[in-house]
C-alpha positions in Angstrom: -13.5 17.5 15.9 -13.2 13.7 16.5 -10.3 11.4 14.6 -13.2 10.8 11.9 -14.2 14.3 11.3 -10.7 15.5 10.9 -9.1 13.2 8.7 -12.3 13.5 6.5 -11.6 17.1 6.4 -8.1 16.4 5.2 -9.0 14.1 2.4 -12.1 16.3 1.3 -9.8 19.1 1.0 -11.6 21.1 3.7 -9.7 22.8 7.0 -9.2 20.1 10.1 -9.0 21.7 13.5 -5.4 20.2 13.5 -3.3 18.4 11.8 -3.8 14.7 12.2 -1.0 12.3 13.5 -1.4 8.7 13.1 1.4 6.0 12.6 1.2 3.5 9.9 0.2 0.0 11.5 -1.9 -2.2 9.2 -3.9 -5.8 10.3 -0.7 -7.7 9.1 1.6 -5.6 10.8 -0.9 -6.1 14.1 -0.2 -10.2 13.1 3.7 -9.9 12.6 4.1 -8.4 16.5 6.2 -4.7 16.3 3.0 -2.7 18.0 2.8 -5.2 20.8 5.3 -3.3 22.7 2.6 -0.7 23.0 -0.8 -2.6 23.5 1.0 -5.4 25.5 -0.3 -9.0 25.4 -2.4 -9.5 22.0 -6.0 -11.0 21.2 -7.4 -13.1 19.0 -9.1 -10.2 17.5 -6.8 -8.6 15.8 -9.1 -5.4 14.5 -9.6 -4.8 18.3 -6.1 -5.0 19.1 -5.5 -2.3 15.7 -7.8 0.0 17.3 -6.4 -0.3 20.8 -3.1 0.2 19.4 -3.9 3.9 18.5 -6.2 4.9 21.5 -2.9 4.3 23.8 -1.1 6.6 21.8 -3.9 9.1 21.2 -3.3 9.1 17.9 -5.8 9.7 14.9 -7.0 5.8 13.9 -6.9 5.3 10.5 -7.4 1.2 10.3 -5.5 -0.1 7.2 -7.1 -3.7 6.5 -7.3 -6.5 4.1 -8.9 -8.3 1.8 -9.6 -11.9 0.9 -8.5 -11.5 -2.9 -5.5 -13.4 -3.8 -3.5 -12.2 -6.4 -3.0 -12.5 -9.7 -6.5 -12.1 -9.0 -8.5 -15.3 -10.0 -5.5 -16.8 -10.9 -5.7 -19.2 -7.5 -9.2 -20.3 -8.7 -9.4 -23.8 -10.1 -11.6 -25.1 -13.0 -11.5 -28.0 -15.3 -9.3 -26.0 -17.4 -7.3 -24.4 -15.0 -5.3 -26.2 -12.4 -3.3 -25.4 -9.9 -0.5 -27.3 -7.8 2.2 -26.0 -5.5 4.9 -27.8 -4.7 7.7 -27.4 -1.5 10.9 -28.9 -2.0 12.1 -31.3 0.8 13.9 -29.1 2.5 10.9 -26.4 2.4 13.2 -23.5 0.9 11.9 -23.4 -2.9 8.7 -23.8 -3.8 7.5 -24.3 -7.3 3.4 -23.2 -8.8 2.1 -24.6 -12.0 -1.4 -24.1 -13.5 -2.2 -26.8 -16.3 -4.7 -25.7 -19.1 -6.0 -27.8 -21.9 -3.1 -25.9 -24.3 -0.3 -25.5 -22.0 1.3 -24.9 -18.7 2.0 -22.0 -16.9 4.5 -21.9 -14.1 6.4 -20.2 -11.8 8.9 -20.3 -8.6 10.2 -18.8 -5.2 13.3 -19.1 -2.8 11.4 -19.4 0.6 15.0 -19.2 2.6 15.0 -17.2 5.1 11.7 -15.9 4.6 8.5 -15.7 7.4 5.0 -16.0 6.3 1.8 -15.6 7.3 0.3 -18.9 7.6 0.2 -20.9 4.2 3.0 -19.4 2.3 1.0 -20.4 -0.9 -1.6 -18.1 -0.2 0.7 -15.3 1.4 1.0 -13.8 -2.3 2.2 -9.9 -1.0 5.8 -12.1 0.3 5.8 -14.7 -2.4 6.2 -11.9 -5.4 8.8 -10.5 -3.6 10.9 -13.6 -3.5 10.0 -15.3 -6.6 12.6 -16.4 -8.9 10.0 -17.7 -12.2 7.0 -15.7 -13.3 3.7 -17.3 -14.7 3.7 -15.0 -18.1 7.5 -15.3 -20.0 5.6 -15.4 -23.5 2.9 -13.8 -25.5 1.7 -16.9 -25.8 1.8 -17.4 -21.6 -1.1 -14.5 -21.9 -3.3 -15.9 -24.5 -3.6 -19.4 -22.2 -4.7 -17.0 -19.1 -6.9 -15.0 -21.3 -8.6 -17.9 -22.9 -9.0 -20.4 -19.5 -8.6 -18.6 -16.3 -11.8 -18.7 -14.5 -13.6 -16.0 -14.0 -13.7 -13.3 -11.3 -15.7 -14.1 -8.1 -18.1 -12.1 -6.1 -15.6 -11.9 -3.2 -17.1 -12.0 0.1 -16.8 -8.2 1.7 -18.8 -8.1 4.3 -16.1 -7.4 7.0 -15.3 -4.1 5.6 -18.7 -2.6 6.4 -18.6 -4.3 10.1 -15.2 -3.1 11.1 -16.3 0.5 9.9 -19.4 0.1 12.3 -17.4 -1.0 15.2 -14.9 1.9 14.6 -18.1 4.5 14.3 -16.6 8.1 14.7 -13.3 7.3 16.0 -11.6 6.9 12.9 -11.5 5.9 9.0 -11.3 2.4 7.3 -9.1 2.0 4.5 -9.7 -1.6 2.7 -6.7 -2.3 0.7 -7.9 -3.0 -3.0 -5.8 -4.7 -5.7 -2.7 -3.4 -6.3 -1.9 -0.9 -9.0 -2.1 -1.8 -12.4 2.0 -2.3 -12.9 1.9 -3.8 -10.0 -0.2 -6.2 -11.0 1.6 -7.0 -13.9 4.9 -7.8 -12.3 3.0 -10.4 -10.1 2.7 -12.2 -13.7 6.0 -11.2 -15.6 9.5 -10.6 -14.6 10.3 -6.6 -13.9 13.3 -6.2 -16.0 11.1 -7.8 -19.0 8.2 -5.3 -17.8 11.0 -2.0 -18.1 11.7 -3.4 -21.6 8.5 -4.5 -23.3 7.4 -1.0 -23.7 9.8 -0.8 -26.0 10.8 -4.3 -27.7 7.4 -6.0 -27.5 5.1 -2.8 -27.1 1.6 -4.5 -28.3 2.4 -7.4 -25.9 3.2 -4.5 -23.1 -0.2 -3.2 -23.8 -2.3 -5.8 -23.9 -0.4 -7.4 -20.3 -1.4 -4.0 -19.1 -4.7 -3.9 -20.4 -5.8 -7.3 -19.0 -4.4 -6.6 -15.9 -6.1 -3.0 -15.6 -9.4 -4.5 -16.4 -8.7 -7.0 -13.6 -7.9 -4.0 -10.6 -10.8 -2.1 -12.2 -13.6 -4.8 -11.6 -12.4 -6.0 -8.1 -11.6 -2.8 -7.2 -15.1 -1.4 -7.4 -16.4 -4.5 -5.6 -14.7 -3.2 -2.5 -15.3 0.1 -2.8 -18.8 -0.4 -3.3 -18.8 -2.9 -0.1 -17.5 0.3 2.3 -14.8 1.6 3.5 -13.5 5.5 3.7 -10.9 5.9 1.5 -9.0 2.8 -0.8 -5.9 1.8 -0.5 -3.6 1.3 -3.8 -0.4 0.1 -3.4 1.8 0.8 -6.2 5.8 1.1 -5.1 7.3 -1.1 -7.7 7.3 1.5 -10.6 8.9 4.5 -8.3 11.3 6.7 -8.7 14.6 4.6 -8.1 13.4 2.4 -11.1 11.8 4.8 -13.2 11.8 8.5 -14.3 8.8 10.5 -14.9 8.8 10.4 -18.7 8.9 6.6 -18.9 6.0 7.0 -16.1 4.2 9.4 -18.0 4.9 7.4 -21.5 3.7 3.5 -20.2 2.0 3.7 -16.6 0.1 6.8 -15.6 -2.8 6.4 -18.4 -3.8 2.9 -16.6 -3.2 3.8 -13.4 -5.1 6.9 -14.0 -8.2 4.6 -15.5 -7.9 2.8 -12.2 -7.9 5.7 -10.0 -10.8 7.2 -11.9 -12.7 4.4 -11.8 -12.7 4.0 -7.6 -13.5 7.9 -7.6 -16.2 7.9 -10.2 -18.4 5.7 -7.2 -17.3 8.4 -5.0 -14.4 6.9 -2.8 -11.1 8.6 -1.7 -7.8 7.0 -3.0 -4.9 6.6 -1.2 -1.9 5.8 -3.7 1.3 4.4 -1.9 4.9 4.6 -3.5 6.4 3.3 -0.6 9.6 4.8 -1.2 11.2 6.7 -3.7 9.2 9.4 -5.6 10.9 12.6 -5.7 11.4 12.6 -9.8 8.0 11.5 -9.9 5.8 14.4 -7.7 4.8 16.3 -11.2 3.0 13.3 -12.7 1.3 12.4 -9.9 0.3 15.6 -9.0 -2.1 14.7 -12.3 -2.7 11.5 -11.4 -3.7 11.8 -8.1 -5.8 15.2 -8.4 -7.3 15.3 -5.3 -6.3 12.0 -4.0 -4.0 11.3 -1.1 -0.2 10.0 -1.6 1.8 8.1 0.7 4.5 7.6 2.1 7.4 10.5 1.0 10.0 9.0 2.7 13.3 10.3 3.8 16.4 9.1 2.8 16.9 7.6 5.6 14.3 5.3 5.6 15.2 4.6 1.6 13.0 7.1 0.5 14.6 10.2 -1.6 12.1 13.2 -0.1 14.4 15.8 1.3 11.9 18.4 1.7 8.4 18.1 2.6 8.0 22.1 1.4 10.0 21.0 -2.3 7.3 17.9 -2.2 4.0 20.3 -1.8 5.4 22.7 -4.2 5.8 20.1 -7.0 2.8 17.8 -6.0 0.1 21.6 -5.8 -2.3 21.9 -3.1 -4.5 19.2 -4.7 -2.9 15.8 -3.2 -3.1 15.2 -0.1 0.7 14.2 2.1 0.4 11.7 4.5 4.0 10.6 5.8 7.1 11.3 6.4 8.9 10.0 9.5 11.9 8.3 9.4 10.7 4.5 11.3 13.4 2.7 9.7 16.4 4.2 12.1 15.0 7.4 13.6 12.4 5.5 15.3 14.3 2.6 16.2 17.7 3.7 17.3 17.1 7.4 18.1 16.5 9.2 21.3 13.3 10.6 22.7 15.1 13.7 22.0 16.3 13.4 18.6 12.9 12.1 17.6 11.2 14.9 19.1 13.5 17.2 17.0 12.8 15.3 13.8 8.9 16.0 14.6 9.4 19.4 14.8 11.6 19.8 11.3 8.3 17.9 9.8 6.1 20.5 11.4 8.3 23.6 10.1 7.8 22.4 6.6 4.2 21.3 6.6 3.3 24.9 8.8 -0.1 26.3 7.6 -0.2 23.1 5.1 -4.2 21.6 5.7 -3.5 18.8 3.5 -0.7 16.8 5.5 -1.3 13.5 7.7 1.7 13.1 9.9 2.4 9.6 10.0 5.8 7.3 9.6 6.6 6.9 6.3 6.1 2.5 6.4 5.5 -0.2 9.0 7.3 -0.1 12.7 10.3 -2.1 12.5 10.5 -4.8 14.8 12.5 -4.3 18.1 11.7 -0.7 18.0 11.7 0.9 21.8 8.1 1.2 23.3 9.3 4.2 24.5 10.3 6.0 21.3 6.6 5.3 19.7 5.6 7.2 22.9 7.5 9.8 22.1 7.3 10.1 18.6 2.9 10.2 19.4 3.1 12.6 22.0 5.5 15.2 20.3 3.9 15.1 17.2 0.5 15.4 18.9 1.6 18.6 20.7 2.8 20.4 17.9 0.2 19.5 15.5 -2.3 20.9 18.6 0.4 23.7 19.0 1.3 23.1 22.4 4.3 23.3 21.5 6.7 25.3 19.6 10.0 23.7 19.9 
């Protein structure tokens, strides 16, 4: 089988020749410099430099890309009713958003100290929500001035998602990243600790934030997936198991996330749902959730994750979801030996023996200032086992 073949087995639930090792290594991790120690001097095409990336290593490509759609999606859109301005303080460390409608203002802040971005930090929206200090939606009222004057949703301009999955052909899969989940979405407009507590002091705001939000995801969503791409990419880590426990997951996210999942596999794509962390407590709901879907990333405690046991993780998740994960990249990778790395591979492989629905991957991005040679090492040992080269 080639790299596409197999992984497509995997994800359609039928029996790959092997096991398929990859490493997680998106477009903006390509742009932020960690895999350069194994490609050496970089390109201005940056897809090229993705797929070369894997072909050193040997390794399964599956090519994690981007899309043009800022979020809050539409929200960066101007109108004559809905105006943005960003504003940098002199020093270049806070940065303040407002967006003026004919019946109020909406605004909202970030602490840019210390932070890198990529390019224009105003358009860099994944690093901005992580830093922000002021969210856009603090009322009820915040919501009725979006849902009344925020422009509407664009045709978004797709057409690289089809091209990159001609150039890759047979050598791998594509897998566009489409909004993020529906919670996600909604901390982007609203602070999180107000998001854990509306569901139960302001429960008909909760639900109608989450509703507006879901119908965003849903309708952008299937533009991507109906411009190409193998399998879609929904990053959903804020709501995981270090924050939340499966009743309260069960109780106020699953049935939107659900709706959103549904509505990507109803025009016949594969989702990939990534927790990015924690998600132990939560296996058993989204064993529904993601019925024959793929999860990512089951991380070890090490790398701040709180999966122990791959074997636990496939007994509570069924034989329905798809694993992709669980390397350590955080430490393992970046301050262990050849040695202890190839021992690491090896406990994976004992747990995930026999399983045909695993992806061996690391469980996030490379770290930067990993050694070239540990990525090396990490490829080649997880390549012989999964091939069965080697037992030990």
């Amino acid at each position: 089988m080639n790299s596409r073949q197999r992984l497509l087995n995997v994800f359609d639930h039928k029996k790959p020749d092997r096991t398929p090792v990859t490493l997680f290594v998106s477009d903006t991790d390509i742009e932020d410099g960690p895999p350069n120690c194994v490609i050496g001097e970089r390109t201005d095409d940056v897809i090229a430099d993705l797929i070369r990336f894997h072909e050193v290593l040997g390794i399964d490509i599956m090519l994690r890309i981007s899309v043009d759609v800022f979020e809050p999606i539409a929200f960066g859109r101007n109108s004559d009713d809905w105006q943005n301005s960003w504003k940098f303080s002199d020093d270049k460390t806070r940065l303040a958003h407002t967006i003026d409608t004919p019946e109020g203002r909406l605004a909202e802040a970030f602490n840019l100290e210390g932070e890198q971005f990529h390019g224009d930090p105003t358009r860099d929206w994944m690093k901005l929500r992580n830093v922000r200090t002021e969210a856009l939606i603090k009322e009820p009222s915040d919501l009725e001035l979006a849902k009344k004057y925020r422009p509407e949703i664009p045709d978004y301009d797709l057409s690289h998602i089809e091209q990159i999955q001609q150039r890759l052909g047979d050598r791998g899969v594509v897998l566009p990243r489409v909004p993020s989940s529906v919670f996600n979405s909604a901390f982007g407009l609203r602070k999180l600790e107000d998001l854990f507590t509306d569901p139960l002091l302001k429960p008909d705001f909760y639900r109608e934030l989450m509703e507006f939000c879901a119908n965003d995801v849903i309708e952008v969503g299937r533009q991507i997936a109906k411009a190409g791409g193998d399998i879609m990419r929904v990053v959903g880590n804020v709501p995981n198991s270090g924050m939340v426990g499966s009743r309260f997951y069960f109780e106020h996210i699953f049935s939107y996330e659900k709706r959103y999942i549904d509505s990507l596999t109803s025009l016949g794509s594969r989702v990939f749902f990534h927790n990015c962390g924690q998600c132990a407590a939560l296996l058993e709901v989204y064993r529904e959730m993601l019925d024959g879907q793929a999860l990512e990333s089951l991380s070890p405690p090490a790398s701040g994750g709180d999966i122990e046991s791959l074997t636990e993780a496939r007994r509570k998740l069924g034989d329905r979801v798809v694993m992709v994960g669980n390397f350590d990249q955080v430490h393992m990778l970046r301050q262990g030996t050849p040695g202890q790395i190839r021992k690491e591979v090896f406990k994976i492989f004992e747990q995930t023996r026999g399983d045909d629905g695993f992806v061996f991957s690391t469980s996030d991005s490379i770290i930067p200032g990993t050694p070239k040679e540990n990525i090396h090492a990490l490829a080649e040992s997880a390549l012989e086992y999964a091939s069965g080269r080697s037992s030990r």
